[in-house]
gemmi code that builds the backbone of each chain (N, CA, C; Angstrom):
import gemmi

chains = {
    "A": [
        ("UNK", (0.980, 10.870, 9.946), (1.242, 10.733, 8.523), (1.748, 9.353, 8.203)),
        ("UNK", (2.035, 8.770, 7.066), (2.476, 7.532, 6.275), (4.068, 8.300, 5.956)),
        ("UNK", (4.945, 7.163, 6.953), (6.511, 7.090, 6.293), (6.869, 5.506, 6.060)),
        ("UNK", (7.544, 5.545, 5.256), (8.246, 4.034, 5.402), (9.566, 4.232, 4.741)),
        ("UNK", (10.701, 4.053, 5.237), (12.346, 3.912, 5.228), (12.564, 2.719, 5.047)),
        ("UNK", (13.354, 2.772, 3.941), (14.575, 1.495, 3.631), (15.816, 2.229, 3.142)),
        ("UNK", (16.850, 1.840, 3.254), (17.881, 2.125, 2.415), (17.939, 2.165, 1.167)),
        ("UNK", (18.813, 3.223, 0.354), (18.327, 3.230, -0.769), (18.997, 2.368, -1.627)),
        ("UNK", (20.455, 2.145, -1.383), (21.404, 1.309, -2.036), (22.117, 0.164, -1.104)),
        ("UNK", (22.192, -0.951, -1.255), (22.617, -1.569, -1.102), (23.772, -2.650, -1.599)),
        ("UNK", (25.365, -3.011, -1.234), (26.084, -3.658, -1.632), (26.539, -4.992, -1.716)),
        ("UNK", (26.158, -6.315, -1.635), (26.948, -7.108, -1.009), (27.140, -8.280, -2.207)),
        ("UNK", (28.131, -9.605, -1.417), (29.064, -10.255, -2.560), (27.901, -12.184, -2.457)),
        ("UNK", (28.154, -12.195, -3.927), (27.847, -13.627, -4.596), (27.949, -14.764, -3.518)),
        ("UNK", (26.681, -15.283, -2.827), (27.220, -16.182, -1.826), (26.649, -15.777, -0.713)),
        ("UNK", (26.775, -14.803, 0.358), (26.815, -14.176, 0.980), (25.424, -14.181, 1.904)),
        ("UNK", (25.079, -13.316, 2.671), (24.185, -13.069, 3.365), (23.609, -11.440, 3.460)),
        ("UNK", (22.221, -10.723, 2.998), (22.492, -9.914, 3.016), (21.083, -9.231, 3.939)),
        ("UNK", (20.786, -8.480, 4.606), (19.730, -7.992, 5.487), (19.212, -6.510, 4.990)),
        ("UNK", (17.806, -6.354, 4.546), (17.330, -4.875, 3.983), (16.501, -4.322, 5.110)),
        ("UNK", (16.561, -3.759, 5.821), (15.549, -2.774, 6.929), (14.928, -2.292, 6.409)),
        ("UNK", (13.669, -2.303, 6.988), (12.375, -1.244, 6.506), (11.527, -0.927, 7.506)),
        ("UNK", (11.441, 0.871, 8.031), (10.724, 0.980, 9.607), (9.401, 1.354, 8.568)),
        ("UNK", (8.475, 1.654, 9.653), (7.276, 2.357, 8.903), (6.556, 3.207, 10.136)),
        ("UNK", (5.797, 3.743, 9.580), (4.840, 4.870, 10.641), (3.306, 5.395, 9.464)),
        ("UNK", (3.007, 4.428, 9.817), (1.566, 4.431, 8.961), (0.122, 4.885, 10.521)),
        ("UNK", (-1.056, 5.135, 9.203), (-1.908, 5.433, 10.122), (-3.135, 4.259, 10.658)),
        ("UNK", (-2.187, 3.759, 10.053), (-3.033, 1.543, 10.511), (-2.262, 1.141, 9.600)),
        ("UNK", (-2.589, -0.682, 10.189), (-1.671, -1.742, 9.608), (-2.517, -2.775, 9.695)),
        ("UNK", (-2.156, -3.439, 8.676), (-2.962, -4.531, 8.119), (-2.027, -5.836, 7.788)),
        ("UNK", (-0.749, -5.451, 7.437), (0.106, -6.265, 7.225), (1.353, -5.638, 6.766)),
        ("UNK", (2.366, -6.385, 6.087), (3.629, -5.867, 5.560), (3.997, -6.900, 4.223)),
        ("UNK", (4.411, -6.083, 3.415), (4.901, -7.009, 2.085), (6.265, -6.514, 2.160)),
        ("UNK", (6.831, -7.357, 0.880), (8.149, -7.228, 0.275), (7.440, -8.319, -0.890)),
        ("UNK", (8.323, -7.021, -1.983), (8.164, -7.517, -2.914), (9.448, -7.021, -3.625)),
        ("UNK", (9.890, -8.116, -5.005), (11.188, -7.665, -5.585), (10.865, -6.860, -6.745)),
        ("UNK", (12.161, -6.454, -7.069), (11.568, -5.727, -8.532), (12.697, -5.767, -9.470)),
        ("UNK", (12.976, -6.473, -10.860), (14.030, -6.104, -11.714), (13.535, -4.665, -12.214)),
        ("UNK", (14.411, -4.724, -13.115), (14.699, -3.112, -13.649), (13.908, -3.253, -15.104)),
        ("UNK", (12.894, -2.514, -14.931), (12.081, -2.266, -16.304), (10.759, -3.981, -16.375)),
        ("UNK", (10.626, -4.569, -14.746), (9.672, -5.798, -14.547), (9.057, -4.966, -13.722)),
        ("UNK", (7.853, -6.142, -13.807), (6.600, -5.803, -12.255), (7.131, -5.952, -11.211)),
        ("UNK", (7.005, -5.083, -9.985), (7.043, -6.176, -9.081), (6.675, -7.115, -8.133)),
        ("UNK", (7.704, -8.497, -8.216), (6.643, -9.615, -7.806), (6.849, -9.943, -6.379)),
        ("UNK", (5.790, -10.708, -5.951), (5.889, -11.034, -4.230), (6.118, -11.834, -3.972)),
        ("UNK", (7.563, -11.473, -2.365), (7.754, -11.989, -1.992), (7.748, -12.398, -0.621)),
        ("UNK", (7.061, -11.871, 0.584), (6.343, -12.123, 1.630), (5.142, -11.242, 2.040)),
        ("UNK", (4.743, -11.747, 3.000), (3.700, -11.314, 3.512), (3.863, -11.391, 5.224)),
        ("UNK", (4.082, -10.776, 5.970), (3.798, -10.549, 7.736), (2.748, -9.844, 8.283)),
        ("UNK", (2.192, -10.642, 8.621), (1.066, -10.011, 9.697), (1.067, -9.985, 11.127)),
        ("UNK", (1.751, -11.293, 11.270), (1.919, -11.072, 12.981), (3.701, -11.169, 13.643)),
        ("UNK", (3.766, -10.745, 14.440), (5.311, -10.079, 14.537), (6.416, -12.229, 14.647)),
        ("UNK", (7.176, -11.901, 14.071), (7.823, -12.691, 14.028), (8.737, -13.079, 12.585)),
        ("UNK", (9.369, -14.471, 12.825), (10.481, -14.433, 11.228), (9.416, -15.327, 10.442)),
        ("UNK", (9.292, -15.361, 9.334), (8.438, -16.306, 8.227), (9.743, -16.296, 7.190)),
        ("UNK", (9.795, -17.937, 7.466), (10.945, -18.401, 6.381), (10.802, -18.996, 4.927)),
        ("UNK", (11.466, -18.234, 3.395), (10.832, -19.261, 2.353), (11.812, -19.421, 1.712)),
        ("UNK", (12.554, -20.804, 1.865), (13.541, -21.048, 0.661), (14.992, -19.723, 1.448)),
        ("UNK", (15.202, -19.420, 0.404), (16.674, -18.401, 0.364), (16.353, -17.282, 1.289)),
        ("UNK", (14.513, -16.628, 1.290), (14.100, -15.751, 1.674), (13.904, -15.798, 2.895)),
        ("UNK", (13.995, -14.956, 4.233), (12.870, -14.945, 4.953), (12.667, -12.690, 5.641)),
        ("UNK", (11.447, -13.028, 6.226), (11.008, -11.629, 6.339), (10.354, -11.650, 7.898)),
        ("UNK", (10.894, -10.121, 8.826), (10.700, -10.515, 9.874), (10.382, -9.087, 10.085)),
        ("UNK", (8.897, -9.275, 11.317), (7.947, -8.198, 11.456), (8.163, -8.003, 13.068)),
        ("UNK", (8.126, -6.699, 13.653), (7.774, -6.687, 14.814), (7.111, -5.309, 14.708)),
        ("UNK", (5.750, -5.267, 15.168), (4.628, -4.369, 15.113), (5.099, -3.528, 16.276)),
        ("UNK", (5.333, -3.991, 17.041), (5.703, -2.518, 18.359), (6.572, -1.730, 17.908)),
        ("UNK", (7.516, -1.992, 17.327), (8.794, -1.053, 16.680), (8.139, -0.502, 15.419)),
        ("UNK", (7.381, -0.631, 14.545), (7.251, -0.778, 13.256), (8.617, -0.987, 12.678)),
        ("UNK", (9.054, -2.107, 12.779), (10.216, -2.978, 12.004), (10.088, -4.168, 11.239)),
        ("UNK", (10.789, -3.839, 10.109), (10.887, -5.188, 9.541), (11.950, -5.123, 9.014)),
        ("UNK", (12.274, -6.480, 8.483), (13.669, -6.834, 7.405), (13.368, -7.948, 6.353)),
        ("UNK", (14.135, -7.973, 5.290), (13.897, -8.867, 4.450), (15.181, -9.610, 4.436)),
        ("UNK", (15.616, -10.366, 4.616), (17.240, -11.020, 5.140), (16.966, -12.531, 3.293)),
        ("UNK", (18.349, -11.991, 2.636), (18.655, -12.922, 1.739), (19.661, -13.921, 1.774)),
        ("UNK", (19.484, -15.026, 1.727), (20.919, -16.017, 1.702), (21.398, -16.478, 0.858)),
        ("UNK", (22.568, -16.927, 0.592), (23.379, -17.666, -0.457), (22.667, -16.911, -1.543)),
        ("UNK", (23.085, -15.478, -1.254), (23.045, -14.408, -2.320), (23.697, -14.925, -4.270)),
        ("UNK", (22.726, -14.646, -4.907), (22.867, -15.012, -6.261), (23.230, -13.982, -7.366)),
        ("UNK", (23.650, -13.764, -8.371), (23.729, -12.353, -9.180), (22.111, -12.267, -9.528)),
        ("UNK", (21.267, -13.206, -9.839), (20.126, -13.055, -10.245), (19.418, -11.926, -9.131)),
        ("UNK", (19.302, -11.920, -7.708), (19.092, -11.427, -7.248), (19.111, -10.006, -7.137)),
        ("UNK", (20.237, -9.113, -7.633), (20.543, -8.226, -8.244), (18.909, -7.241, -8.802)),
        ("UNK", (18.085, -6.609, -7.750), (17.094, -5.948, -7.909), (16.619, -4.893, -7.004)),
        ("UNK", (15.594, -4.415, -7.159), (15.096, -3.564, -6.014), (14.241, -4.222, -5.430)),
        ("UNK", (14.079, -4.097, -3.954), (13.395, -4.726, -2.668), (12.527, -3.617, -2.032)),
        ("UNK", (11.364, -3.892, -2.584), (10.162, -2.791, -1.842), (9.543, -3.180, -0.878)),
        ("UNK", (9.346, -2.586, 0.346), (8.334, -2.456, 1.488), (7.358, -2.275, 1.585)),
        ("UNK", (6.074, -2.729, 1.781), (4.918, -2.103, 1.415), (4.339, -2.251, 2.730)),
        ("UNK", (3.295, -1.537, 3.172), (2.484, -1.539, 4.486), (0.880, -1.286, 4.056)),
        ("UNK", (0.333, -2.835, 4.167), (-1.393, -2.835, 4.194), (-1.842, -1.605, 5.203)),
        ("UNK", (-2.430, -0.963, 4.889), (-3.584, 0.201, 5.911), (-4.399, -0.553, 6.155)),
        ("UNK", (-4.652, -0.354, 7.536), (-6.120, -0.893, 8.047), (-7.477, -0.414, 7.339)),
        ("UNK", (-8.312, -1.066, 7.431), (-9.484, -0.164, 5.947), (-9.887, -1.217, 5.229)),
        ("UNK", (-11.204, -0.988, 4.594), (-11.478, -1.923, 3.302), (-10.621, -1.315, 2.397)),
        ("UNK", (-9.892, -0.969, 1.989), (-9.408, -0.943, 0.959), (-8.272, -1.438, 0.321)),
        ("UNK", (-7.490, -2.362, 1.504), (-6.338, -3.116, 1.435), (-5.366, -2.513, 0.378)),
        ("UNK", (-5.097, -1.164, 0.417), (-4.392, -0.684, -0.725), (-2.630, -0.610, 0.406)),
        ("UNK", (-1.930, -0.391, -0.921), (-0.249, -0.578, -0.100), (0.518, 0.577, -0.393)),
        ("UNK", (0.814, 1.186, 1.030), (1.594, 2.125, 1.044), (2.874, 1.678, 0.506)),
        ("UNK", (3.828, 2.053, -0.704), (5.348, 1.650, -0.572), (6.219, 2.479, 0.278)),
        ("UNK", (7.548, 1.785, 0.284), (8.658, 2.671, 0.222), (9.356, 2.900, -0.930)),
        ("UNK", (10.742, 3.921, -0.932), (10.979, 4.208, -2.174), (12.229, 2.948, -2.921)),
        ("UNK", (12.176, 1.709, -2.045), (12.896, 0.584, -2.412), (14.402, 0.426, -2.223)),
        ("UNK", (14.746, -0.498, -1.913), (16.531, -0.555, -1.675), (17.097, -1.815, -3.239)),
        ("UNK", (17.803, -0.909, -3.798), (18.344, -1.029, -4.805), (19.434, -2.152, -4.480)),
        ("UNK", (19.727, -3.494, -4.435), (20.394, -3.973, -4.109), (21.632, -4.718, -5.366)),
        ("UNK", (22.716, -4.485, -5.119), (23.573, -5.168, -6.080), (24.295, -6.115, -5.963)),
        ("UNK", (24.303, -7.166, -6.533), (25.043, -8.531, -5.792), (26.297, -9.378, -6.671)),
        ("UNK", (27.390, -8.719, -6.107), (29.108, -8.186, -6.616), (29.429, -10.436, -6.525)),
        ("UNK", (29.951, -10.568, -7.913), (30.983, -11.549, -7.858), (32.098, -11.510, -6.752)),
    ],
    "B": [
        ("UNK", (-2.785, -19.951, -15.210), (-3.554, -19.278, -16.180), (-2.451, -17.711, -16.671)),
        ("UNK", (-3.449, -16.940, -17.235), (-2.323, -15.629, -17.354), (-2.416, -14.869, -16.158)),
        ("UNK", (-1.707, -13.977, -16.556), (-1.441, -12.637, -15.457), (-1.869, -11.804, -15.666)),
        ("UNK", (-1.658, -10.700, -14.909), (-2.256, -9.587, -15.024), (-1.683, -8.677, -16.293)),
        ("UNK", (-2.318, -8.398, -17.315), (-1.795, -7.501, -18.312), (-1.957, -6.039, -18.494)),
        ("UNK", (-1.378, -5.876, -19.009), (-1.322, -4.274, -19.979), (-1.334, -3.371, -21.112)),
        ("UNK", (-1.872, -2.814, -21.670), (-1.774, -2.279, -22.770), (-1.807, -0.542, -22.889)),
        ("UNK", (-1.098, 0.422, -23.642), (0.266, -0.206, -24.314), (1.200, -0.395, -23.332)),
        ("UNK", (1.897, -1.194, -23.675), (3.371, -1.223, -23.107), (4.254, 0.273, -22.875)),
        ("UNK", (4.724, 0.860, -23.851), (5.114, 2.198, -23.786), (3.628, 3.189, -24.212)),
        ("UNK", (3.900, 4.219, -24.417), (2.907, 5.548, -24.333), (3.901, 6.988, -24.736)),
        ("UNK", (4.104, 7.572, -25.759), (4.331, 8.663, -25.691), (3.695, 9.672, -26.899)),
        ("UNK", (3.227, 10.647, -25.727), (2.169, 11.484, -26.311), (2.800, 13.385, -25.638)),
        ("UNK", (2.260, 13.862, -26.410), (2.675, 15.331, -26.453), (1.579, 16.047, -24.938)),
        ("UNK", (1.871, 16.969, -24.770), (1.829, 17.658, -23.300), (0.309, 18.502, -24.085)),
        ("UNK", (-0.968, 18.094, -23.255), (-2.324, 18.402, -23.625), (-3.095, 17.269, -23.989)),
        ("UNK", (-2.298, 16.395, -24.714), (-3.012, 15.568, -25.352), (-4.227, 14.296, -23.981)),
        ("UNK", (-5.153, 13.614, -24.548), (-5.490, 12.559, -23.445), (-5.399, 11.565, -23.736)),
        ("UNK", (-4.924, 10.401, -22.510), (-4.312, 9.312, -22.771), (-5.147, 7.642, -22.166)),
        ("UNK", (-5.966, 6.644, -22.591), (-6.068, 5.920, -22.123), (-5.130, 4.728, -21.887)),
        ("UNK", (-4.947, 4.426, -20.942), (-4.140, 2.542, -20.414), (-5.337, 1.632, -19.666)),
        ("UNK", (-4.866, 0.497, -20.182), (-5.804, -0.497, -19.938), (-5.133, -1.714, -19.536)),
        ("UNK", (-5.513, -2.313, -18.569), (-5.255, -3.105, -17.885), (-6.649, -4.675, -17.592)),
        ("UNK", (-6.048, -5.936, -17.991), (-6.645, -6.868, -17.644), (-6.462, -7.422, -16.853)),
        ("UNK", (-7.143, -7.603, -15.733), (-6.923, -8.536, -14.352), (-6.649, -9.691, -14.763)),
        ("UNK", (-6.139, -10.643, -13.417), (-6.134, -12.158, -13.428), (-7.886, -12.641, -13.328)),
        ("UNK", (-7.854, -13.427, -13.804), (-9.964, -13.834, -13.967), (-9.891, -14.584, -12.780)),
        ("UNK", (-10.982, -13.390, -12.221), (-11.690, -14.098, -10.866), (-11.153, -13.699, -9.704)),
        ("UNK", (-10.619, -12.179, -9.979), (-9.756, -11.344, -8.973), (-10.506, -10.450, -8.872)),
        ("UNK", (-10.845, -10.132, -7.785), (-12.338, -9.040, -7.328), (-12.151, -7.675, -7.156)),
        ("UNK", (-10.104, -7.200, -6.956), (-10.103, -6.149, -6.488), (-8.617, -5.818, -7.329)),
        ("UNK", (-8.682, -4.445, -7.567), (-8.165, -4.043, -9.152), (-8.007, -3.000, -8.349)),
        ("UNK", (-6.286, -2.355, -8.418), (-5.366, -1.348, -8.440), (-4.627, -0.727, -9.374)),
        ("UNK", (-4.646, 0.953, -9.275), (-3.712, 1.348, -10.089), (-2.555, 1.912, -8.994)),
        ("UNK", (-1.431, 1.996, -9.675), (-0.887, 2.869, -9.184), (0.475, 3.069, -9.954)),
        ("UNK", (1.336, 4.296, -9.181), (2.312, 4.896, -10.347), (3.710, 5.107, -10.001)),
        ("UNK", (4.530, 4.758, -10.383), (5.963, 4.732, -10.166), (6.651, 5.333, -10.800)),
        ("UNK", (7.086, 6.859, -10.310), (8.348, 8.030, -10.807), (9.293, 7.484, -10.989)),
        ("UNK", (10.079, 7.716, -11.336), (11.634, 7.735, -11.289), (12.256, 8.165, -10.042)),
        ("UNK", (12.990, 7.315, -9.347), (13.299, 7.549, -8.260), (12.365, 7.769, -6.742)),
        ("UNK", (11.007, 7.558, -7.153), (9.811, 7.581, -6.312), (9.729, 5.911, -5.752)),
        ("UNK", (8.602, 5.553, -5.060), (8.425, 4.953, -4.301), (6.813, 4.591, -5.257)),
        ("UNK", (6.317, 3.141, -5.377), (5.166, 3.362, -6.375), (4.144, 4.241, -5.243)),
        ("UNK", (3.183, 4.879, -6.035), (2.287, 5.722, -5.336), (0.458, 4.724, -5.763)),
        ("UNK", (0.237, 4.800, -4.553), (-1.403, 3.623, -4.798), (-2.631, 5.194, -5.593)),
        ("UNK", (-2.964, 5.168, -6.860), (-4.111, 5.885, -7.377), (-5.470, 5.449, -7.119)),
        ("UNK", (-5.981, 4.763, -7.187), (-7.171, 3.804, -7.311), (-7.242, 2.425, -7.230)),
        ("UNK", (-9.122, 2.375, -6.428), (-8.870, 0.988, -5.746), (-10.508, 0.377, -6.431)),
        ("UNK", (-10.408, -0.594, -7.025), (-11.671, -1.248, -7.088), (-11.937, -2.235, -6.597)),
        ("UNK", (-12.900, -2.525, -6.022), (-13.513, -3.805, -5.404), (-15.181, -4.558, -5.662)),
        ("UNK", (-15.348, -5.266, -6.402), (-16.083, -5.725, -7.060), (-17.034, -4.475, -7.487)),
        ("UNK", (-18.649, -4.659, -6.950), (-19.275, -3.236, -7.327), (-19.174, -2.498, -6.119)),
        ("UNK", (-18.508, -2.194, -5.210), (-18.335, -1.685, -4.531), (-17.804, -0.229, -4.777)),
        ("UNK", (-18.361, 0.749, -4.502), (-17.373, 2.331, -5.204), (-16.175, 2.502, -4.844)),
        ("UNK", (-15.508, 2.527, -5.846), (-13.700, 2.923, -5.948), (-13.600, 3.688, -4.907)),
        ("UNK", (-12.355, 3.792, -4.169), (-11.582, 4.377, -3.676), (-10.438, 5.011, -4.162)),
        ("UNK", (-10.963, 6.583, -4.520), (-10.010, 7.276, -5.955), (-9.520, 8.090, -4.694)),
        ("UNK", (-8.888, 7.971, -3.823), (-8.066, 8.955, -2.813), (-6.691, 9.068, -3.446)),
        ("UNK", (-6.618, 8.631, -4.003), (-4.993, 8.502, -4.347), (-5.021, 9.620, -5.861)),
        ("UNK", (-5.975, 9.327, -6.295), (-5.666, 10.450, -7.589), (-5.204, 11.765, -7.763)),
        ("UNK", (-4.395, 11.762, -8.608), (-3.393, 13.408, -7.802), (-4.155, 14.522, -8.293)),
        ("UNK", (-5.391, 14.444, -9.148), (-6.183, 15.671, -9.376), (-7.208, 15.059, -10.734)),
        ("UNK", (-8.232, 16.175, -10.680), (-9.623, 15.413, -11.499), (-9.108, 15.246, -13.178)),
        ("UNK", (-7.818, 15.594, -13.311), (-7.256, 15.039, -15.019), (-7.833, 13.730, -14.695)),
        ("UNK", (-7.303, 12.396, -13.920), (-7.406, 11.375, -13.723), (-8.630, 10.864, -13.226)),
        ("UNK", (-9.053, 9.495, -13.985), (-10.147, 9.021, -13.843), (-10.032, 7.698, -14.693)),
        ("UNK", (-10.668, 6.678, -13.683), (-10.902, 5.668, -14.103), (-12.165, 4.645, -14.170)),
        ("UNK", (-12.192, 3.904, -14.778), (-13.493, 2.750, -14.572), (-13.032, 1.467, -15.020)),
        ("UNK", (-13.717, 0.729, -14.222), (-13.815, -0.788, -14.322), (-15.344, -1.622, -15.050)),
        ("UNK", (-15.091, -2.130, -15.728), (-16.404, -2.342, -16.474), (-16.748, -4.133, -16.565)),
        ("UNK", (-17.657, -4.290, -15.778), (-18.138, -5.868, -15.562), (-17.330, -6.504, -14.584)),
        ("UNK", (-16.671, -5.814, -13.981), (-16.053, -6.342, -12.561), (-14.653, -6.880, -13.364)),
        ("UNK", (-13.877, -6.611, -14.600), (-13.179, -6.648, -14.882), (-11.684, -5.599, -15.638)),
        ("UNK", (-11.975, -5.674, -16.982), (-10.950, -4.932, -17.476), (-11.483, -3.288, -16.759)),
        ("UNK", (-10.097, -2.625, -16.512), (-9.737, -1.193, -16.117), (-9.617, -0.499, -17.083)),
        ("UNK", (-9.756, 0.914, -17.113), (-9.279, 1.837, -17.967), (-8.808, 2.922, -16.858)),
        ("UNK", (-7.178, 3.360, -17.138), (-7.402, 4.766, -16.497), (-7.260, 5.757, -17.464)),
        ("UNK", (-7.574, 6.840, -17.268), (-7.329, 8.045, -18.302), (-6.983, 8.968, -17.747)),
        ("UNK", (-5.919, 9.666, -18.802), (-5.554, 10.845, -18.340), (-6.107, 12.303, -19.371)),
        ("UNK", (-6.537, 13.216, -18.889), (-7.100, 13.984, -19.788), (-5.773, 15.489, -19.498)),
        ("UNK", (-5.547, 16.086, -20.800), (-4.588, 17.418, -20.873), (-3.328, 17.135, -19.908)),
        ("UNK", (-2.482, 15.730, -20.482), (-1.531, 14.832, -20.069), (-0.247, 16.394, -19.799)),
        ("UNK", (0.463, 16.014, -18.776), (1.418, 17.290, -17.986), (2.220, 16.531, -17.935)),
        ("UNK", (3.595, 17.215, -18.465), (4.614, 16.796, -18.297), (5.151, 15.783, -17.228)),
        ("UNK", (4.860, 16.135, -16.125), (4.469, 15.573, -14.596), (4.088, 14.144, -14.546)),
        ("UNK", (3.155, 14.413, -15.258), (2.622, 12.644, -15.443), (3.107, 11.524, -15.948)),
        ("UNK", (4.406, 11.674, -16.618), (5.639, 10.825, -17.365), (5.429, 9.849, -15.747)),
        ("UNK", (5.588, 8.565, -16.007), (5.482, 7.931, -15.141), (5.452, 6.520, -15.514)),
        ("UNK", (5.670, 4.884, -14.334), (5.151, 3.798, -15.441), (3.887, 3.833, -14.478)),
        ("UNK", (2.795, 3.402, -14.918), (1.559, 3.081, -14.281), (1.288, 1.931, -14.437)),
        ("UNK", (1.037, 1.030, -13.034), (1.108, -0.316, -13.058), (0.102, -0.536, -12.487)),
        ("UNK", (-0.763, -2.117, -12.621), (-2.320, -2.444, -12.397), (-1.537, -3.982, -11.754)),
        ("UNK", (-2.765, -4.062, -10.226), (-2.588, -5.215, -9.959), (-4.246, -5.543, -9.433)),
        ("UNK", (-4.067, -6.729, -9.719), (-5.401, -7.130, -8.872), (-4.865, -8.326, -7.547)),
        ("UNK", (-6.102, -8.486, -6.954), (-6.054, -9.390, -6.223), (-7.320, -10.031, -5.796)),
        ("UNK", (-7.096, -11.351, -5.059), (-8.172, -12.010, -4.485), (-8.230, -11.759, -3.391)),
        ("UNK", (-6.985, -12.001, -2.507), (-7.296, -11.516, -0.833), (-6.317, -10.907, -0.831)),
        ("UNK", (-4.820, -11.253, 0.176), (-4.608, -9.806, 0.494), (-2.982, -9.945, -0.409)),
        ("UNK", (-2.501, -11.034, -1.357), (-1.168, -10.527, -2.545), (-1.926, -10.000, -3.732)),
        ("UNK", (-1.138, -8.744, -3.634), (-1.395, -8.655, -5.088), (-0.818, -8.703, -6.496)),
        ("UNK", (-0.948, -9.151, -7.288), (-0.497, -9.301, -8.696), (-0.253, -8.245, -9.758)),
        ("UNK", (1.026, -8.238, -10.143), (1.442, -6.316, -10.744), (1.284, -7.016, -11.852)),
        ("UNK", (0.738, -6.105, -13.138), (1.475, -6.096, -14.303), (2.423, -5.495, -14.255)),
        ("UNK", (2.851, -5.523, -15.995), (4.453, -4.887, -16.119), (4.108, -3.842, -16.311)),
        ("UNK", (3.345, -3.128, -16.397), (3.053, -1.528, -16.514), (3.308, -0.976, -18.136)),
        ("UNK", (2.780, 0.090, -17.750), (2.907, 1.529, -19.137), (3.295, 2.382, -18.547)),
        ("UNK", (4.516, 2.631, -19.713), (5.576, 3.553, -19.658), (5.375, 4.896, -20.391)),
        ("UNK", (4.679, 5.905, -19.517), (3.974, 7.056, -20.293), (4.965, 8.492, -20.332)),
        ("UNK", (5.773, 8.605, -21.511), (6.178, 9.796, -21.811), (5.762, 10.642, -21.960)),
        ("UNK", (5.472, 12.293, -21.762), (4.488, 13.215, -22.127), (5.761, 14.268, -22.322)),
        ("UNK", (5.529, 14.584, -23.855), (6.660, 15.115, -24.281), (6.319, 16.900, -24.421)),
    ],
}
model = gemmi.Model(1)
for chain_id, residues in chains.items():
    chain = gemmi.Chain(chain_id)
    for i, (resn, *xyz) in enumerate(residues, 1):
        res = gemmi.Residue()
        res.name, res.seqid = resn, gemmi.SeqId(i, " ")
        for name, pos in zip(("N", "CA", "C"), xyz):
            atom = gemmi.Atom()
            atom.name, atom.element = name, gemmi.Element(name[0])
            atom.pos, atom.b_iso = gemmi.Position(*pos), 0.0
            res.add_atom(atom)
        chain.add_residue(res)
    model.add_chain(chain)
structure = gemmi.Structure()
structure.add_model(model)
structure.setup_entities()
């Protein structure tokens, strides 16, 4: 079957450093997203992993290891803007490049 | 250029009634998604288009739902004898290869 886990809430402070886990158990893989989401916006993208390792952008980076089905989305010099939900998504192998989500980690980012 | 759009923005319609949303790709994006985000859900992938290639409607939660793409562009999905159930936002992304681009979705009440 298709699972994918993240936490659902998340806490941490202005500044800071903060790390979101996301396992998965899909029935193929094609890749892994993260994408953010404000409250009542689209949401927009913010990595892409295909082959196991860290991919760094700016504040962001996102790190895949395919044998575990693990990943993380690790934020730095945490901002209030940041203050959103962080979805997981997992490409299926297939023409159809469609994306399994997870149900997102709600993250809040405390003065 | 623009983004991916939507129309309407909100949606609320009475329980029976049928409902179209429409969605405009980014121009020159070959492959056009719906999919739908509960409250407290995880978005769920409905439908997949890829140029003339036949949709991939695995995701549709039953034959109320149905969609088409017309000239390799604008989407329509429809919902026919709209169920309470179906309150949902339904969001359209396309893509070229493998990010894809969300609109902000429709926010469908079924009262």
């Amino acid at each position: 079957g298709q699972n994918i886990d993240q936490p659902t809430e998340m806490t941490a402070t202005e500044g800071a450093i903060v790390q979101i886990n996301c396992t998965y158990q899909t029935s193929g893989f094609n890749g892994l997203f993260w994408y953010q989401q404000h409250a009542g916006e689209a949401p927009t993208f913010l990595s892409y992993n295909v082959l196991d390792g860290l991919e760094e952008k700016g504040r962001f980076s996102s790190f895949l290891s395919r044998s575990k089905g693990y990943s993380y989305l690790l934020l730095k010099e945490l901002q209030m803007k940041d203050s959103a939900s962080y979805l997981c998504a997992v490409s299926e192998r297939g023409a159809t490049n469609k994306l399994i989500f997870g149900t997102g980690t709600l993250l809040a980012v405390q003065p | 250029g623009a983004g991916v759009s939507q129309s309407p923005s909100n949606k609320v319609t009475e329980k029976g009634k049928d409902v179209e949303l429409r969605c405009d790709p980014i121009s020159g994006h070959t492959a056009l998604y719906w999919y739908r985000q509960s409250l407290g859900q995880g978005l769920e992938f409905l439908i997949y288009f890829q140029g003339n290639s036949a949709p991939d409607k695995s995701g549709l939660p039953s034959d109320r739902f149905s969609a088409e793409r017309t000239g390799g562009s604008v989407s329509t999905l429809t919902i026919q004898r709209t169920q309470q159930e179906d309150s949902a936002v339904y969001l359209c992304a396309s893509s070229l290869r493998d990010e894809q681009y969300f609109g902000p979705g429709t926010r469908l009440t079924v009262t």
